[in-house]
N, C-alpha and C positions, 0 to 999 in steps of 0.2 A: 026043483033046486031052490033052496032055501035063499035069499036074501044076503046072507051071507058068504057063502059058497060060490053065488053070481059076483060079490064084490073082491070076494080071494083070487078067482078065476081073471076077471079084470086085470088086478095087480101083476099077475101072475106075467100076462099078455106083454101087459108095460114093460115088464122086468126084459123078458126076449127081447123086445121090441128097442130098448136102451141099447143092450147087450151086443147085438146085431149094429147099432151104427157105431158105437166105441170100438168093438172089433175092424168094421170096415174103416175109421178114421186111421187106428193104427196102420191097419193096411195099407192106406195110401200115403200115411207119414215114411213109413217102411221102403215102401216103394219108392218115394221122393229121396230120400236121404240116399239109398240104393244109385236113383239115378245120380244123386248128385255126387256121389263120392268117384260115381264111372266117369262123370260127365269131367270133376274137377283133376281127380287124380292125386291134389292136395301140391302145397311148397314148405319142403324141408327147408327147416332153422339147424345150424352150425353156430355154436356159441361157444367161443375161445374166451381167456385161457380155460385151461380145463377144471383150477380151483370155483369156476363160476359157474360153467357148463354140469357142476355134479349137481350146482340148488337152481338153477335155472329155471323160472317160471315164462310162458311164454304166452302173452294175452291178445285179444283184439280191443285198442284203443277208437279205431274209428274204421265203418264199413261193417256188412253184412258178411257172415263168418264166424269160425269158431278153429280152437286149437286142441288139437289129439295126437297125443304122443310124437311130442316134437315136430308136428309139421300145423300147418296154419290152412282151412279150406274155405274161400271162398270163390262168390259167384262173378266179381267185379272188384275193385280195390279198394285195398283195405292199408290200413296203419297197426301195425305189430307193438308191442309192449313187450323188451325182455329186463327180467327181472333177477337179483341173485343178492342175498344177502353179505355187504362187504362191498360192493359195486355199487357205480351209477349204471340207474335204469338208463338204458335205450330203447328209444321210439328210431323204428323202418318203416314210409312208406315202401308198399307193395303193391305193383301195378296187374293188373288179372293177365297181362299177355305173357307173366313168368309162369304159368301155370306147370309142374312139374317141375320146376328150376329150385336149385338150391339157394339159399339166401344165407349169407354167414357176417356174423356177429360179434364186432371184438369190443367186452366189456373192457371200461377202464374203474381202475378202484375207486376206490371213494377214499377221499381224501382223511387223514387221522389228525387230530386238531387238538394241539393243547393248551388252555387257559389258566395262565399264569398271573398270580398276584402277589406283591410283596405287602408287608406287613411286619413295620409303618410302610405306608405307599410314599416310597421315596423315589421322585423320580429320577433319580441320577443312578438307578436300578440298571445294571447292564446283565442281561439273558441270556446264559451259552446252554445250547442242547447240543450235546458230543465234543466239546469243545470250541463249537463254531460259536460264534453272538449271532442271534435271531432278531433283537429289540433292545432298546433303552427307555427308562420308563417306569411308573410305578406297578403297571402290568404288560403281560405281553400274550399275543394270540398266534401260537405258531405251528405250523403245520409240518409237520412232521411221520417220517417213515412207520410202517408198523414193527413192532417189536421192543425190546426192550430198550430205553432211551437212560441218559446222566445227564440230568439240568442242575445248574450251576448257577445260584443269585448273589451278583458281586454287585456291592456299594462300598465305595471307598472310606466308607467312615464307619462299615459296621464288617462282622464277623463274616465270613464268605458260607453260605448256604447252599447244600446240595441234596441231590436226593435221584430215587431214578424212577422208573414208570414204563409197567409193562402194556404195552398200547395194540389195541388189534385194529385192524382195516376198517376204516371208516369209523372209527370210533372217536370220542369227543369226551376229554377227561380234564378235570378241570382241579388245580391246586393252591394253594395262600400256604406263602414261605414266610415265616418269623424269619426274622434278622434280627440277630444281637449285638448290643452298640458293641464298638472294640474297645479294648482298654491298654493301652499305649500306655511310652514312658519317657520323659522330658528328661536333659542334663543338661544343667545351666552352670558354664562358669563365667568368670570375669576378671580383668587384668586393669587393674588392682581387684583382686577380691572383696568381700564383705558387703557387696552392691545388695538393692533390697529390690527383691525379684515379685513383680503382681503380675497376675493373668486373671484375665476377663474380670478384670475391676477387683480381683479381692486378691489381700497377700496372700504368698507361696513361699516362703521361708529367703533364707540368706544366700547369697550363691560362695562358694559351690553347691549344690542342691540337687535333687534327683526326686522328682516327684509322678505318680500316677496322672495319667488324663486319658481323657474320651479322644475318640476320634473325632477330626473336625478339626475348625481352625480354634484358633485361640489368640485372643491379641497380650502380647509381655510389654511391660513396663517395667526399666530396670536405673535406679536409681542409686547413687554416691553422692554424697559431699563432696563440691569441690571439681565434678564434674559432669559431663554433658550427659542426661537423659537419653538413653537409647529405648525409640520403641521399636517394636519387629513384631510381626504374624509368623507362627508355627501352626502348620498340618500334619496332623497325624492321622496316615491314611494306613488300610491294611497293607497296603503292599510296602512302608516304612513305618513299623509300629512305635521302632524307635528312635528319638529325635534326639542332637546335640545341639547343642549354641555356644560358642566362646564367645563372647563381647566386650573388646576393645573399647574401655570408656575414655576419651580426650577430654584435657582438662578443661572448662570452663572460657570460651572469649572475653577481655577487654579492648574496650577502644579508647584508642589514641588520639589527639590532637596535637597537631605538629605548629609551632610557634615559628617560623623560618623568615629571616631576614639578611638580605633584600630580598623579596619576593619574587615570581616568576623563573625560579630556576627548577634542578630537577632532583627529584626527591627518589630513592633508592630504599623501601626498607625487606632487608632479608632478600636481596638482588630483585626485588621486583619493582619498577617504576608504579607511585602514586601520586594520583591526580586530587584526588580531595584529602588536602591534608586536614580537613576538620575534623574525619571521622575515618577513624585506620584499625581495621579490625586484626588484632595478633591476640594467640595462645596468650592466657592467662598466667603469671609466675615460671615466663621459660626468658632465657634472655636472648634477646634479637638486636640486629643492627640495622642502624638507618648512616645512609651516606647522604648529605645535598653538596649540590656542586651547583656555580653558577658563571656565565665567560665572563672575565675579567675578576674575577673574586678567586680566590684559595678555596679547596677541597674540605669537606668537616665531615667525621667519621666518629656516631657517639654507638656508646653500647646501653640498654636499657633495660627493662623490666616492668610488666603493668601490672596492675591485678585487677581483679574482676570486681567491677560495682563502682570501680571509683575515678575518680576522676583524672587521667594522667594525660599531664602535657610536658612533650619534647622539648626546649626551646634550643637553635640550633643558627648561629650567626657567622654570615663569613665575611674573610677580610679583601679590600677590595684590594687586585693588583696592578702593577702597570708596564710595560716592555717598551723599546726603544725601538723605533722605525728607519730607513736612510731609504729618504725616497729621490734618485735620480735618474733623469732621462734628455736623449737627445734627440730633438734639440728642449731648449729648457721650453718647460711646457706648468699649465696651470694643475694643483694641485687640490683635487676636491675629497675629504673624509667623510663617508656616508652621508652627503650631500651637500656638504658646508663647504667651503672655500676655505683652506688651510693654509696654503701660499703659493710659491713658485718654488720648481726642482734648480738649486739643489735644497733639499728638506729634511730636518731632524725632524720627529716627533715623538711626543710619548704618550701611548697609547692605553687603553686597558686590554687586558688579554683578553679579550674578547675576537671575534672575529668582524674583521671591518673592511667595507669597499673601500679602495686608491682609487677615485678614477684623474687621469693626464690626460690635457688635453690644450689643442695648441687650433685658434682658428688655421680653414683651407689645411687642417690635418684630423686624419681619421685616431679619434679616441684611443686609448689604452685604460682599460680596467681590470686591476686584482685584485685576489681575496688574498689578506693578512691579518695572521693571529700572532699577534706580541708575546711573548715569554719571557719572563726573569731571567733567564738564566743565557739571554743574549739578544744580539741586533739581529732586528731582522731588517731586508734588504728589500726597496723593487728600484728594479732598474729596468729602462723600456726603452726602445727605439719605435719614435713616433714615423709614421709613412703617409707623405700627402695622400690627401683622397685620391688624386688619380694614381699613386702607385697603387695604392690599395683596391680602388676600381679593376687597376688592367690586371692584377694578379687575379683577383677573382673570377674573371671574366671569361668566358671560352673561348677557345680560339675560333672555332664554330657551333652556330646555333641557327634551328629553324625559325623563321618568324610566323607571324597571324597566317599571311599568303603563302607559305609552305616555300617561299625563296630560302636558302642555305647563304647565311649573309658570315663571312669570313673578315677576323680581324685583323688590321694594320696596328700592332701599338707602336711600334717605332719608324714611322715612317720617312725622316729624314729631308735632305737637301733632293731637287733636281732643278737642271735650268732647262727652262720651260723656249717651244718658239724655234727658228733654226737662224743659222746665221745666213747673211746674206747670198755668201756665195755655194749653201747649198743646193744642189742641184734639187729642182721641182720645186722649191721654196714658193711662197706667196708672202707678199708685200704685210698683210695680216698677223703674219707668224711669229711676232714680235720676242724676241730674245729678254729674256727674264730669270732674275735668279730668286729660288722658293725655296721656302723651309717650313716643311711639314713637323711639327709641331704636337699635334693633337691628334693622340689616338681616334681610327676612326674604322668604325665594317662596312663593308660594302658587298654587292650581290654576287653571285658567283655568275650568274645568267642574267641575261635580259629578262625584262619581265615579259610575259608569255599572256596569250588571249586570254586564257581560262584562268591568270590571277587579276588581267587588270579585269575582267569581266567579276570577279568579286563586289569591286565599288560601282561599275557601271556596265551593262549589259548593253549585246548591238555590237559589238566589235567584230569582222567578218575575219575568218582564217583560222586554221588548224590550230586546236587549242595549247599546242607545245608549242607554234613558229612565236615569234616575238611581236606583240602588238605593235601597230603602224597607225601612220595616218592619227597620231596624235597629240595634241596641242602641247605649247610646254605648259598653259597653266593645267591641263587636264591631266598633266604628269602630275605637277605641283599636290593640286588638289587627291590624284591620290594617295601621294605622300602621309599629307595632314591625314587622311582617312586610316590609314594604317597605322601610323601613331595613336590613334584614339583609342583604337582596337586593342592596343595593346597598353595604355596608359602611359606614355611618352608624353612629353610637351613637344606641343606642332613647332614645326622650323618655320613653316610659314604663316601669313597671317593675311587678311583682306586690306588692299589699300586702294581708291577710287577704281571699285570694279575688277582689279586683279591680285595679282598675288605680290609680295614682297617677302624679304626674310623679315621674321619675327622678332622685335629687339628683345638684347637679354641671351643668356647662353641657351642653345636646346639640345635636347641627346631626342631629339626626333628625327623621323626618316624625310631623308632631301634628297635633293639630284645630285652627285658628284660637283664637287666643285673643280673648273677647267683645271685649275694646280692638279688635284688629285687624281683626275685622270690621265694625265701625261705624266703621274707620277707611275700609275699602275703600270700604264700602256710600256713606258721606256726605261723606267728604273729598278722596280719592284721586281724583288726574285734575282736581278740579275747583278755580277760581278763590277757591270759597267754602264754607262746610260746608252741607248740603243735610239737609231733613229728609226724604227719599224719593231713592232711588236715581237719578231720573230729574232731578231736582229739589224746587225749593220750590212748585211747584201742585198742589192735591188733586186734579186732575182729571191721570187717567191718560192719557197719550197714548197713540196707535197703537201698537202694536209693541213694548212697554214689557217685555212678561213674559208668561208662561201663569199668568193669574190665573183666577176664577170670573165668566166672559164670561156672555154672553148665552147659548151652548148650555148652560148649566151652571142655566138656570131649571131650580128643580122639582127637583135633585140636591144642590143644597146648601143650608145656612142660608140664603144670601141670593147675589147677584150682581152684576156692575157693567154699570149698565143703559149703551144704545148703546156696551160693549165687545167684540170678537171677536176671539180670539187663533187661532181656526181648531184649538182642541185642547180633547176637554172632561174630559180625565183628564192626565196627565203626559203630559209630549212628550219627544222625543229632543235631551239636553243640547246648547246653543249652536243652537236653534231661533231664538231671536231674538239682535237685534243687542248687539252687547259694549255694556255702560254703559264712561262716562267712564275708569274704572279698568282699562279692560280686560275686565273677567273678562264672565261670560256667568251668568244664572240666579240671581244675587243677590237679586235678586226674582222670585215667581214661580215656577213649576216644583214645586220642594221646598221645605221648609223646611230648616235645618243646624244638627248638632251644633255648638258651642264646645268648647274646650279647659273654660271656668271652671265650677264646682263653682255650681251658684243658693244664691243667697243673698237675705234680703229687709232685709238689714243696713245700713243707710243708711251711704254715705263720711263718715270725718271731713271737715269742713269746710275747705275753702281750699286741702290741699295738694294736689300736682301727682302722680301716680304715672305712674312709667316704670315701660314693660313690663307690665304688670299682669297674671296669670295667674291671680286666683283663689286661694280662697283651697286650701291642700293639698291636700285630705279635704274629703269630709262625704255627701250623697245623691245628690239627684238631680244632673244637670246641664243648664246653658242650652242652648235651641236660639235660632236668628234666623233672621228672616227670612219674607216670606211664599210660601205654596204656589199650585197650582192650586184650592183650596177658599178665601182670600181674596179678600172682597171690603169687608172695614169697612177703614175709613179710620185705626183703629188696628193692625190686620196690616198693612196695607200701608209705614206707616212704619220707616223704617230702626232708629231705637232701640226701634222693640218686640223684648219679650222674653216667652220664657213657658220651663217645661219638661216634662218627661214621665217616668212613670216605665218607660216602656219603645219600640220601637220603633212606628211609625205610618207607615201607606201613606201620607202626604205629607211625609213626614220624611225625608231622607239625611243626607250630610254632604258636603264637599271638604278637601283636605290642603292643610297647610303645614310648611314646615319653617324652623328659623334659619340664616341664610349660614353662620355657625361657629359652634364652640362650645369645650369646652376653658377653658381661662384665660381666654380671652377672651370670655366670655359675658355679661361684669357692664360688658364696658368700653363 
């Protein structure tokens, strides 16, 4: 065999010997694929809607595997890829333990997008696709349905541009809208006509007028002789192509200077009050009125005319007037004219019409002031009835009022005659009881109640006992003193004053709060309220009625000197002040309860005979002082009486006091 032959023969061998393993590779690829399709069985893809499921492609993104004819085979998990033109792709993990399971797939479209531009890029561009607005803008990017669409580019200064656009799914179409400017139309008139009409700086003809413009704004200037400059901005938009203007030109301002003598009155022009008469702005060549008017001067009414540029002054003078006054009053009293001293009533005077205070006035009497304005054309009159200050005090004054201590202090104005004291041969009398004739005099309030723990505990704390019974066990200057304190409190002048160590009255009138003075309580106790003077608070029978006072009843056997038989007051120590009913006078506890300090200094010094003492307070100075009145430990038939007196030289558990004070005081304290 030739060399040859030997190396064909060779080749030959190779050739089989290829052939034989390519064949057995397929073989076992065959086989493999074989097992794998038995092994997998594969997982069907379901891709909805059905416009997507007709182009559906379906891939493997991630994992070992492959996709044949709608279904996906792998050995472990994989990630699917489905695809479809007009759709967004979706990506599905797919886990290897759905092996035969269906997997289903719902594409969603792909969004259709249209870019829009105007041209000029004006951004006050507004975008309608179907009539809706999408954007505002010199461009707009908007997304929109597939199919055929109508866009709309509206600018209010240019022609309205539309157009439509047939769009498929998922598609991206992109268009530039010309806009053409608008051309609108102006009509200018004017009242007066002949006005000279400019816009945006250059003339426009004569109005009435009617000329072409652009859209947009435009600024007018509209000018006359003779009259005021109107300027104004017109828009001309497409939705108003065309515009009107009538414009009312007013004549031309002058100002005024008003020349007005005497000065400081009031100036009217065209009914309106002016304050700077130097400079008065009115219409130019219209004629207008000015009124000045001043009190005591006559009225001046001019009619005028200004013109414009120049110089015009009003001048406008009035004449001064005068009226006749009769000023009387009783009693004759001083006569003062806004402030000066004019004479004594009875008084003529003559005045200017003006308006002017009268004040009348008389010492120890309350003032009178009015307002009078004099007239020509007759007398005017004041006539007054002057009232001492104390009338004028008691009329204003309440008949009750609370004070600082929350006491209801009640006024006496007229408090009158009583005789004070008993006569000798009245039965229970005491030697002390000195018979006296008073004349109450001066208005004066007094407490309705005793003062009570919890007010005197105001000026000084430590007082032992129920805060409504009536403080006890205290001194008369520790009354005094809280007199003064309660005055303070309320801006009164104190009634008393310090004199070596104690108290005295205060010299000088006071309307501050004091103790009763002995007059005034046996004015209250026996006369006040009643028809006739009473020797007992209740009346003139010895026998105590019901309800009369906390005197020393029947529970009070055995606790006190003595008691009042078949009486019960229902208390057998001090009770809580205004327990029983008000006597006659008002007040409450007069009898009964406590007994009370007086204002008056004891004395066992018999009155002179026969005269009458007003006010009586006692005398200065001296020691002790009077209390009145009976407690809870009475029951003799001379405690019980209204003119018993006795006194102490210190404070006692059935002992308080109550306040009073004088309506006024001052100058007027003696009247």
């Amino acid at each position: 065999m030739s060399k040859f032959n030997r190396e064909l023969a060779r080749a030959r061998a190779r050739s089989r010997r290829t052939g034989a393993a390519v064949a057995l590779a397929v073989a076992v690829v065959a086989v493999a694929a074989a097992a794998f399709f038995v092994y997998t069985r594969g997982i069907a893809v379901s891709v909805s809607p059905a416009a997507a499921a007709a182009s559906a492609v379906v891939g493997i993104a991630r994992g070992v595997g492959f996709a044949v004819g709608g279904k996906v085979y792998s050995a472990g998990d994989v990630t699917i890829t489905v695809a479809a033109p007009g759709f967004i792709t979706e990506t599905v993990d797919v886990a290897a333990g759905r092996r035969g399971n269906l997997v289903e797939v719902v594409m969603r479209e792909a969004p259709s997008m249209l870019l829009l531009a105007a041209s000029p890029a004006l951004p006050e561009t507004r975008w309608f696709v179907d009539g809706a607005l999408v954007a505002s803008g010199a461009g707009a990017t908007a997304e929109v349905k597939p199919g055929m669409r109508r866009v709309r580019a509206d600018h209010p200064h240019h022609e309205v541009a539309t157009f439509t656009v047939n769009i498929k799914r998922g598609e991206e179409v992109s268009r530039t809208v010309n806009l053409a400017r608008l051309s609108g139309r102006l009509h200018v008139t004017t009242v007066p006509p002949g006005a000279t009409v400019t816009m945006d700086g250059a003339t426009a003809g004569t109005a009435p007028l009617a000329i072409d413009v652009g859209g947009g704004s435009h600024a007018l200037t509209v000018t006359l002789a003779g009259r005021k400059t109107v300027r104004d901005t017109v828009t001309v938009t497409n939705a108003a192509p065309a515009v009107t203007r009538n414009y009312n030109l007013p004549p031309l301002d002058a100002t005024v200077r008003f020349a007005l003598s005497p000065a400081g009155g009031t100036l009217l022009v065209n009914g309106r009050r002016i304050r700077n008469t130097d400079a008065v702005t009115v219409t130019a060549g219209r004629e207008h009125t000015a009124a000045y008017a001043k009190p005591g001067h006559g009225r001046q009414v001019r009619k005028f005319t200004a013109a414009a540029g120049a110089s015009n002054v009003v001048r406008m003078t009035l004449r001064a007037e005068t009226g006749e006054v009769k000023v009387t009053s009783t009693p004759p009293a001083t006569v003062t004219v806004d402030g000066t001293v004019a004479g004594a009533t009875p008084l003529d005077l003559r005045l200017s019409t003006a308006p002017h205070t009268i004040t009348l006035s008389k010492p120890n009497y309350r003032s009178v002031t009015r307002t009078v304005t004099p007239s020509t054309g007759g007398v005017k009159r004041v006539d007054a009835v002057l009232k001492t200050e104390m009338q004028a005090r008691l009329e204003e004054s309440p008949a009750l009022y609370k004070n600082h201590a929350g006491m209801t202090m009640k006024l006496f104005a007229r408090p009158g005659a009583v005789n004070m004291g008993a006569p000798r041969h009245e039965k229970g009398r005491r030697a002390n009881e000195f018979e006296r004739a008073v004349r109450l005099a001066r208005p004066f309030y007094v407490a309705l109640h005793e003062t009570t723990v919890a007010q005197f505990g105001l000026f000084q704390s430590g007082k032992a006992g129920p805060p409504t019974a009536p403080v006890t066990n205290v001194a008369w200057a520790d009354a005094a003193a809280f007199c003064n304190w309660l005055s303070a409190r309320e801006g009164l002048q104190p009634f008393y004053a310090r004199r070596n160590g104690g108290w005295v009255k205060a010299g000088g009138g006071s309307d501050g709060y004091r103790l009763p003075s002995e007059a005034e309580w046996e004015y209250l106790a026996r006369k006040a309220g009643r028809p006739q003077q009473t020797r007992f608070t209740w009346g003139d029978q010895a026998q105590v009625p019901p309800r009369a006072g906390n005197f020393a009843d029947e529970s009070a056997k055995g606790k006190t000197a003595s008691y009042i038989p078949r009486y019960t007051d229902g208390f057998a120590g001090l009770a809580p002040v205004g327990s029983f009913p008000a006597d006659r006078a008002g007040l409450f506890d007069l009898s009964g309860n406590a007994s009370e300090w007086v204002h008056d200094v004891y004395s066992l010094t018999p009155p002179r005979g026969g005269a009458i003492e007003v006010d009586p307070m006692g005398a200065a100075h001296g020691g002790a002082h009077v209390f009145k009145g009976s407690n809870w430990r009475s029951a003799s038939l001379t405690e019980l009486r209204a003119s018993f007196r006795e006194t102490s030289a210190g404070g006692r558990d059935d002992l308080g006091f109550r306040v009073a004070r004088y309506l006024y005081g001052g100058n007027h304290a003696a009247q």
